[in-house]
C-alpha positions as CSV (number, residue, x, y, z in Angstrom):
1,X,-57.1,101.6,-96.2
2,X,-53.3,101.8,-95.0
3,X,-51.2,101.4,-97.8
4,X,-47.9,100.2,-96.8
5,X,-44.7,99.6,-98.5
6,X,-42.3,96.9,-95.8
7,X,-38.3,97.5,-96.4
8,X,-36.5,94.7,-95.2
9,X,-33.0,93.0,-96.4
10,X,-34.6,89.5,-95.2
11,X,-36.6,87.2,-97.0
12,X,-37.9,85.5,-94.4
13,X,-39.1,89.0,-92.5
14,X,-40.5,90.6,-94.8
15,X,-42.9,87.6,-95.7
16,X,-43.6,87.1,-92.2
17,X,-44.6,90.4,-91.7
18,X,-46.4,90.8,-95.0
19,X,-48.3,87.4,-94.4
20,X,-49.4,88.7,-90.8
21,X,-50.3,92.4,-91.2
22,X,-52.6,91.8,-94.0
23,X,-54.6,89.8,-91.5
24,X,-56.4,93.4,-90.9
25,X,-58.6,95.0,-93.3
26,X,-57.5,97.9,-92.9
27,X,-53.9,97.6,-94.0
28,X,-52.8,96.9,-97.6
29,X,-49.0,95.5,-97.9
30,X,-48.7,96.8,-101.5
31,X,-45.3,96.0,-101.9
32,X,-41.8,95.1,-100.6
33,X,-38.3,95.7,-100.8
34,X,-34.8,94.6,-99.8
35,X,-32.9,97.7,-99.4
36,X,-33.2,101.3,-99.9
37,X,-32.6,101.4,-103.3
38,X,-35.4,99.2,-104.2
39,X,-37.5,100.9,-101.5
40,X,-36.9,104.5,-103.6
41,X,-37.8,102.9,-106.6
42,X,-40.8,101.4,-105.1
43,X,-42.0,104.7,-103.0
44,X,-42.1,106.6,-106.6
45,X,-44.2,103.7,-108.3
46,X,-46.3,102.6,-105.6
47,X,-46.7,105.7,-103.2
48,X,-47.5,104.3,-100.1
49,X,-48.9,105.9,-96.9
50,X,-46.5,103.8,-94.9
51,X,-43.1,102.4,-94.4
52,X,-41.6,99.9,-92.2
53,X,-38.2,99.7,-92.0
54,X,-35.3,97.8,-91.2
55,X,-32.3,99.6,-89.4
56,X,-29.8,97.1,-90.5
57,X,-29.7,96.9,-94.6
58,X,-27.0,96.0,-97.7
59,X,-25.8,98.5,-99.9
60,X,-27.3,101.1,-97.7
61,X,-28.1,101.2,-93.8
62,X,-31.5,102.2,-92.8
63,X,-30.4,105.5,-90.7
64,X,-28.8,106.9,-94.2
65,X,-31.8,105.8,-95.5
66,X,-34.1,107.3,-93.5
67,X,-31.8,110.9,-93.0
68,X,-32.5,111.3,-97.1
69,X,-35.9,110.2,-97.4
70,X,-36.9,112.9,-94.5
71,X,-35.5,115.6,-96.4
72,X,-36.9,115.0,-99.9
73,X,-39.7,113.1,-99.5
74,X,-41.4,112.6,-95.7
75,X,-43.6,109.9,-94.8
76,X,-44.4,108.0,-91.7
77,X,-42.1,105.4,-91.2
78,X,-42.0,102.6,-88.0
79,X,-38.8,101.1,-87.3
80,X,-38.7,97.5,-87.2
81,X,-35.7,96.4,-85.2
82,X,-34.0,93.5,-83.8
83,X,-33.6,93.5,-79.7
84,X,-29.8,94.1,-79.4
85,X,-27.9,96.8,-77.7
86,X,-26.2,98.2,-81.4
87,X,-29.8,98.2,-82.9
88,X,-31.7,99.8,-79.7
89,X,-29.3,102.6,-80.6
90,X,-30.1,102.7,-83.8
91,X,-33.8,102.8,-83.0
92,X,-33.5,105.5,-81.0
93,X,-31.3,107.3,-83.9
94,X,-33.8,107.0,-86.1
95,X,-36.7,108.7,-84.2
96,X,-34.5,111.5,-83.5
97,X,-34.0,111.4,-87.8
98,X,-38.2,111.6,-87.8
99,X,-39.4,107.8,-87.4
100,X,-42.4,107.3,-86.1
101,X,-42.9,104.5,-83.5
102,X,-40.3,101.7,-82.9
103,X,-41.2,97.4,-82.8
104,X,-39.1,94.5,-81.9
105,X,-38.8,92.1,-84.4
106,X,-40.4,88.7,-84.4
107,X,-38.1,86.3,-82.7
108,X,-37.1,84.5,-79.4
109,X,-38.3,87.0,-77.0
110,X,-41.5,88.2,-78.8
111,X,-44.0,85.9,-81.1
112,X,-45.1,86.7,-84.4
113,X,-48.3,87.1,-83.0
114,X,-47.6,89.9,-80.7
115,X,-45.1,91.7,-82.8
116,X,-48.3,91.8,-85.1
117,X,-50.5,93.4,-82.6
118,X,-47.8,95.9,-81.8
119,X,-47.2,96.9,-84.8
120,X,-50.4,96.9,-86.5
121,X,-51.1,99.5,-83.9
122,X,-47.8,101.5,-84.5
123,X,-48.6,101.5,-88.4
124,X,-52.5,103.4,-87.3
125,X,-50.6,105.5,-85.6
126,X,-48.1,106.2,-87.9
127,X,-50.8,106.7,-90.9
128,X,-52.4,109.6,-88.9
129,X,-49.1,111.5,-87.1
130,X,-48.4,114.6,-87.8
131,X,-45.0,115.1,-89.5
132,X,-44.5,118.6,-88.7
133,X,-45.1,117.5,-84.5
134,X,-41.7,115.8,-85.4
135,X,-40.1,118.6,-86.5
136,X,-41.3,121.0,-84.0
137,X,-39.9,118.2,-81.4
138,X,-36.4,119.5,-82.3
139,X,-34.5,120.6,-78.9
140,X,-32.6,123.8,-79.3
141,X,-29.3,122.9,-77.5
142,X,-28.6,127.1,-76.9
143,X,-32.0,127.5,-75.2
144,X,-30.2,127.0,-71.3
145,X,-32.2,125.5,-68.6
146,X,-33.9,128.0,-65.6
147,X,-33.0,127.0,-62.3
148,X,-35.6,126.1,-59.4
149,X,-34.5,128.8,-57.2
150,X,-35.9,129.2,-53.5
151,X,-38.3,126.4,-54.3
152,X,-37.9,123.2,-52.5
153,X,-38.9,120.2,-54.6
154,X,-37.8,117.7,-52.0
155,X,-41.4,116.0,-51.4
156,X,-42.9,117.1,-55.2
157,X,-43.7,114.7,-57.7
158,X,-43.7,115.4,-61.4
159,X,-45.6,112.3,-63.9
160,X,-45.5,112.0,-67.4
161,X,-47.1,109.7,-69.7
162,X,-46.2,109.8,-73.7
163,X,-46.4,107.1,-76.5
164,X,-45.8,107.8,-80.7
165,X,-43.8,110.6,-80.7
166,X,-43.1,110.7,-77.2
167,X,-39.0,109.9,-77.0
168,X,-38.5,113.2,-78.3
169,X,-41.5,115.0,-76.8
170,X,-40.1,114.1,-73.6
171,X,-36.7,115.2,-74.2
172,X,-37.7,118.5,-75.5
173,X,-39.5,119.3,-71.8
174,X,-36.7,117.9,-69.8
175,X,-33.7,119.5,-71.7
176,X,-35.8,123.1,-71.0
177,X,-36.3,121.5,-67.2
178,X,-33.5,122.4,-64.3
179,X,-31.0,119.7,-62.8
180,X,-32.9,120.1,-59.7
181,X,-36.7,119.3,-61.3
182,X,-39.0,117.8,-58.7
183,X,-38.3,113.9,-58.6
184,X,-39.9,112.2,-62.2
185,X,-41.5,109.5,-63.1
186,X,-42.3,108.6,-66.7
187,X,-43.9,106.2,-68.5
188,X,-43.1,105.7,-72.3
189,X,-44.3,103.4,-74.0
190,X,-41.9,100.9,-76.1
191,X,-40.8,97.6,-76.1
192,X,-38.9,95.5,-73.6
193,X,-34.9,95.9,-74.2
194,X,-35.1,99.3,-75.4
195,X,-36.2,101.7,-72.4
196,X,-32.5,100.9,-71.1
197,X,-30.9,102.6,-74.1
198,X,-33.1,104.9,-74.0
199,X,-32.7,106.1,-70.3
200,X,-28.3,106.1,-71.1
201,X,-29.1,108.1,-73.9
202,X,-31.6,110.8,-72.2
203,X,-29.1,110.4,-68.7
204,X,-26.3,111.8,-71.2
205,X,-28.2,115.0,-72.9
206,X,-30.7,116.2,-70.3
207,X,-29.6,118.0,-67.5
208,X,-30.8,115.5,-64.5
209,X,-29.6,112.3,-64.0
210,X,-31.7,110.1,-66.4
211,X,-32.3,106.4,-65.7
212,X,-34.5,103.1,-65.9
213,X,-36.5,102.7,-62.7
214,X,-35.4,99.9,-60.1
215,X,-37.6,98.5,-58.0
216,X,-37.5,100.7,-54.2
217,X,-36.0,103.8,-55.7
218,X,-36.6,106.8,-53.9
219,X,-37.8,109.8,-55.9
220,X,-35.6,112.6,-55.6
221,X,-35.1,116.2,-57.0
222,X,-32.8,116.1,-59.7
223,X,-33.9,112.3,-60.3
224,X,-35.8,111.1,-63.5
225,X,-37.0,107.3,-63.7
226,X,-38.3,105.6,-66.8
227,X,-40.5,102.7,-66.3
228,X,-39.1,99.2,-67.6
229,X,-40.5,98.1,-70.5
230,X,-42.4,94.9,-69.7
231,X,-43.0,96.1,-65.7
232,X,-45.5,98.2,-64.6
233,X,-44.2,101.0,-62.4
234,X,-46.4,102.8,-59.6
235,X,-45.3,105.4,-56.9
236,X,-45.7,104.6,-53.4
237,X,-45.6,106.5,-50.1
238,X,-42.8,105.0,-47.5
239,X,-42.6,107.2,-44.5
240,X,-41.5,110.8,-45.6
241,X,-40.6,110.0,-49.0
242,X,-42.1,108.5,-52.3
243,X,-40.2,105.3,-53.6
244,X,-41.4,103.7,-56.7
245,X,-42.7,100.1,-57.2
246,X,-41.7,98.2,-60.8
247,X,-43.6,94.5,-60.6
248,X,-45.0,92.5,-63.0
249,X,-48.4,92.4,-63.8
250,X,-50.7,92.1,-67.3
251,X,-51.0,95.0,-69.9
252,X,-53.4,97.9,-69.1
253,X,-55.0,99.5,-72.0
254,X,-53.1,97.2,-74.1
255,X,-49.2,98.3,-73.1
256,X,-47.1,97.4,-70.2
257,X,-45.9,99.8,-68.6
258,X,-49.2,101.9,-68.5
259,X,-49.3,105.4,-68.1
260,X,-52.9,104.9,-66.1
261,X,-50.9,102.5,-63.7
262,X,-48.7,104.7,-62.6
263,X,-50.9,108.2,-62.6
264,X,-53.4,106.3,-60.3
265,X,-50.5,105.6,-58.0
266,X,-49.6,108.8,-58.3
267,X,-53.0,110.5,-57.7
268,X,-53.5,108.2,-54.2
269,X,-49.8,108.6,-53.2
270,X,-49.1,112.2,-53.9
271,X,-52.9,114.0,-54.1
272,X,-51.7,117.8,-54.3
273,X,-48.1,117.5,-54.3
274,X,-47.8,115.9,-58.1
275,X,-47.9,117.4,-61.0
276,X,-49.2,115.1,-64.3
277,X,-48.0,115.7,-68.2
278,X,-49.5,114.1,-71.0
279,X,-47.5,114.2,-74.3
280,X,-48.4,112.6,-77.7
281,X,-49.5,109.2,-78.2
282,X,-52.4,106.9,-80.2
283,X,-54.7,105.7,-77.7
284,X,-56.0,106.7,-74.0
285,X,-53.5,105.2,-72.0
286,X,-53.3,108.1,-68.9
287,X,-56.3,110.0,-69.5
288,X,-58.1,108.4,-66.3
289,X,-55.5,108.4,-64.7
290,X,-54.6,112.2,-65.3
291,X,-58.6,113.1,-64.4
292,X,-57.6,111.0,-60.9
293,X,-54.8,113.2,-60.7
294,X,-56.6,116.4,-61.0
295,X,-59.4,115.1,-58.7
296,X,-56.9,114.6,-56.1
297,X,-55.4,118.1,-56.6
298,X,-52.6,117.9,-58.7
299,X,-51.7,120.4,-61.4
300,X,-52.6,119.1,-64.9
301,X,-50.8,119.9,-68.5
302,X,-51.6,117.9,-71.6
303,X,-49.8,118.8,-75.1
304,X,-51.9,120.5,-78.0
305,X,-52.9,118.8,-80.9
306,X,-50.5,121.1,-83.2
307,X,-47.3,119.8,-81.8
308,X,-48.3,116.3,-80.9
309,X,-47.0,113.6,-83.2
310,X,-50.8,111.6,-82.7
311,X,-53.1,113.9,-80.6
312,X,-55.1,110.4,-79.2
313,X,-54.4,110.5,-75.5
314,X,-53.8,114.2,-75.3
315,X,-57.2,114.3,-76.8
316,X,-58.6,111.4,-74.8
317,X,-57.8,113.4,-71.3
318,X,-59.4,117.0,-72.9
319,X,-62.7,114.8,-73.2
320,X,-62.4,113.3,-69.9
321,X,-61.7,116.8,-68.2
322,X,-58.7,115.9,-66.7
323,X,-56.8,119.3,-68.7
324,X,-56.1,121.9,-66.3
325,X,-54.1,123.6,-69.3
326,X,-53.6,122.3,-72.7
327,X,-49.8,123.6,-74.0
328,X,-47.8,123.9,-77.0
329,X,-44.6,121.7,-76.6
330,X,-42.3,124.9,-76.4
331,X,-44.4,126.2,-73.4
332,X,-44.6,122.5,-71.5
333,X,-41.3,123.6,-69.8
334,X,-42.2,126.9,-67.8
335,X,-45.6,125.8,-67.4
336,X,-44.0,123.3,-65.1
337,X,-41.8,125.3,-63.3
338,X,-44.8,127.6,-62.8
339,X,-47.0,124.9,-61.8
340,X,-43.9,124.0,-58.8
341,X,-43.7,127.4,-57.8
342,X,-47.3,127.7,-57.4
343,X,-47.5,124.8,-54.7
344,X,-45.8,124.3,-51.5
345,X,-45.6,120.6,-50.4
346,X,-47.9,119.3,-48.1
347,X,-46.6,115.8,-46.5
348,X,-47.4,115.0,-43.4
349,X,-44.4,114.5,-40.6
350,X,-42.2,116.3,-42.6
């Protein structure tokens, strides 16, 4: 049984969300509060395994909140935010500050329902991650980036897949990776409205240019494209070069985009000339996908369970023997490079 305390200055939210997460037996709401101070008060007398919180709060604002409780007392903790530019910010604020997962909050573009399922799924998560993953996520702004020199990456593909934990998994590896890193594809998984934010915000710390996939971009070195949230994204061959296809379509494996989606694009598009990453994440989502990858030729990394957030999909791929090597995250970043060097393109016409 979950036990989980819900921080939230609305009434109204935290009895909606209170009402439909103890639908499931396997979570207890064991208490609520309205701002941080009541939260501290309630974390001491309650001790919950736990906490959703609001980024927007009286008295004191969730981020503040959230910087002190990591530092004297860490527990898992899932942001529950509100779908606006300011607050996607914040989100992403506050899992670099050690939250766990981020949801949307109930309202006009997402049901009650479905913020439920979301974030019934993100609390599991949360109640198994490893805290000390998020620490060991930190980027070391000193450590400089190796160059790709002599190596063309011109018609190389590198694919990553990542869920809880994965914002700052992924910025770890590519802040280690060179400007001129084989053309990227990545799927993360989180909400609609926030992948935007979230691709500004990479674009201006890593050292590629960092952006949300369009539909018919053409996958460049030097060129990294996060997947919409909402669209599923796939890579497809056009001629001598690989564009990228964002359409609609239903969840796979439960998320949209899906990390299986676009590996199985990848695997039939790019066979020997890819290069596939799995980072931490609950669930399976890629781990097919990653053993289609590998069948087809492509050089395979999944993170160890030490320094993943939530081992699940890492863990799902090692079962499925789609692992070529299985890597702490420090090592992800020259086991890359390596895995470039190693292989020449191979594209017909070119």
């Amino acid at each position: 049984m979950i036990r989980l305390l819900v921080v939230d200055d609305s009434a109204v939210v935290r009895k909606i969300l209170s009402e439909e997460l103890s639908k499931f037996e396997d979570i207890e709401v064991v208490g609520t509060a309205m701002d941080p101070y009541v939260a501290r008060e309630r974390i001491v007398e309650l001790e919950p395994d736990v906490l959703t919180l609001d980024v927007e709060m009286p008295r004191m604002d969730g981020l503040s909140f959230l910087k002190k409780l990591m530092k004297h007392h860490p527990m898992p903790v899932v942001v529950v935010s509100s779908l606006t530019p300011e607050n996607s910010e914040n989100a992403l604020r506050a899992l670099e500050l050690g939250a766990v997962e981020v949801i949307p909050k109930p309202g006009s573009q997402f049901s009650v329902p479905d913020v439920g399922r979301h974030l019934v799924r993100a609390i599991r998560a949360a109640a198994r991650a490893n805290l000390h993953g998020v620490q060991r996520a930190r980027v070391d702004e000193d450590v400089p980036a190796p160059a790709l020199q002599g190596l063309s990456t011109t018609h190389q593909v590198l694919a990553i897949g990542a869920s809880t934990g994965g914002t700052r998994a992924i910025e770890a590896v590519l802040r280690r990776c060179p400007p001129d890193l084989p053309g990227t594809v990545i799927v993360q998984h989180m909400p609609q409205g926030f992948t935007t934010t979230y691709a500004q915000r990479m674009d201006r710390i890593c050292p590629q240019e960092v952006r949300e996939a369009r539909d018919g971009d053409i996958l460049a070195p030097g060129t990294v494209l996060i997947a919409p949230g909402g669209k599923q994204m796939l890579v497809k061959r056009s001629g001598a070069q690989y564009r990228v296809q964002v359409k609609e379509g239903p969840p796979v494996n439960h998320h949209r985009p899906s990390v299986d989606v676009l590996f199985r694009s990848v695997a039939r598009s790019c066979g020997a000339n890819a290069v596939g990453l799995i980072l931490t994440g609950m669930g399976a989502d890629g781990a097919r996908g990653l053993k289609e990858m590998r069948d087809a030729g492509a050089r395979t990394i999944v993170q160890d369970e030490a320094s993943c957030v939530v081992f699940g999909m890492p863990a799902a791929a090692i079962e499925m023997g789609a692992a070529e090597q299985v890597l702490g995250l420090g090592e992800i970043p020259q086991a890359l490079l390596g895995a470039f060097a190693k292989r020449q393109p191979a594209m017909a016409g070119v």
